[in-house]
C-alpha positions in Angstrom: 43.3 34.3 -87.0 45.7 36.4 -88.6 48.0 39.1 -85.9 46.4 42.0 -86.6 42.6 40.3 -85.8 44.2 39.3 -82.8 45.9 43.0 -81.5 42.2 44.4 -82.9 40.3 41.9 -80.8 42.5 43.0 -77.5 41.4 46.7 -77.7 44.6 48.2 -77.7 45.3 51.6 -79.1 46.2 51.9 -82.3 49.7 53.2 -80.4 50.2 50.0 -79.4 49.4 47.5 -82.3 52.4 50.2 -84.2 54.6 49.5 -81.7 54.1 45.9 -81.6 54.0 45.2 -85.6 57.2 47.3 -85.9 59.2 45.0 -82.9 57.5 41.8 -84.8 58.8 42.3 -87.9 62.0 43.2 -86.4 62.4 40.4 -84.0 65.2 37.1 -84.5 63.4 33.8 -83.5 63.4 34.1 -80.6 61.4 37.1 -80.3 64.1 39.7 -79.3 64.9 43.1 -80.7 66.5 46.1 -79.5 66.2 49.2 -80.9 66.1 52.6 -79.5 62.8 54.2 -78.4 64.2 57.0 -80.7 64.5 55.0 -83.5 61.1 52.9 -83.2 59.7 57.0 -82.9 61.5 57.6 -86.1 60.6 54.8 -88.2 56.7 54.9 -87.1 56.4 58.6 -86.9 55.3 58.9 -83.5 56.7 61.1 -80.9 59.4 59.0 -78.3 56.6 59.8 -75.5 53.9 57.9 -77.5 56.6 55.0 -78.0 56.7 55.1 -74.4 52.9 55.0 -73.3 52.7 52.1 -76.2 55.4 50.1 -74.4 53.5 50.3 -71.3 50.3 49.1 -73.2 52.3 46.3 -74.3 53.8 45.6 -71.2 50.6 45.4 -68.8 48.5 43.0 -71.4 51.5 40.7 -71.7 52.6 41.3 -75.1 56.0 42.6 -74.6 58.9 42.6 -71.9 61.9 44.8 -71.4 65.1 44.3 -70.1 67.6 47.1 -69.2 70.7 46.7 -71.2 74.3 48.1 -70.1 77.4 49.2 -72.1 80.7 47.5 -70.5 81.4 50.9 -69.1 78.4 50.4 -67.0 76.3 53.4 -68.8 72.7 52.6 -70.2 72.1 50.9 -73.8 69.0 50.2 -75.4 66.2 48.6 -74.0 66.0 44.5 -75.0 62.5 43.7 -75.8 61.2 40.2 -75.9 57.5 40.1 -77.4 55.3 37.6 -77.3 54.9 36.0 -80.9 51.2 35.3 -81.9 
């Protein structure tokens, strides 16, 4: 079963399976990425709020999990993002 069968067969939003292609194609092997919400928003043409709410999706059926990242200055960095490969 191909990966987009799969994302269809969840019922996720269409939000979502954006979200979740985009990190996929930019993940290593090990399944991690980290780009901005802004740029994901950018790249996909959705709005940063919409990047959000698809996140969440993500987040609650298992798919994806974030991890707060920190400059050495202690100030916020991107988020890391560890997806679940299918």
């Amino acid at each position: 079963m191909s990966r987009l069968t799969y994302l269809y067969q969840m019922d996720l939003p269409h939000r979502a399976v954006a979200v979740y292609t985009y990190l996929y194609d930019r993940a290593n092997k090990n399944g991690e990425c980290w780009p901005s919400v802004k740029t994901i928003a950018g790249d996909i043409k959705l709005s940063p709020a919409t990047v959000r709410r698809a996140i969440k999706d993500l987040k609650n059926t298992g798919l994806l999990e974030t991890q707060q990242r920190y400059r050495e200055m202690g100030g916020k960095s991107s988020l890391l993002f560890k997806i679940k490969m299918l």
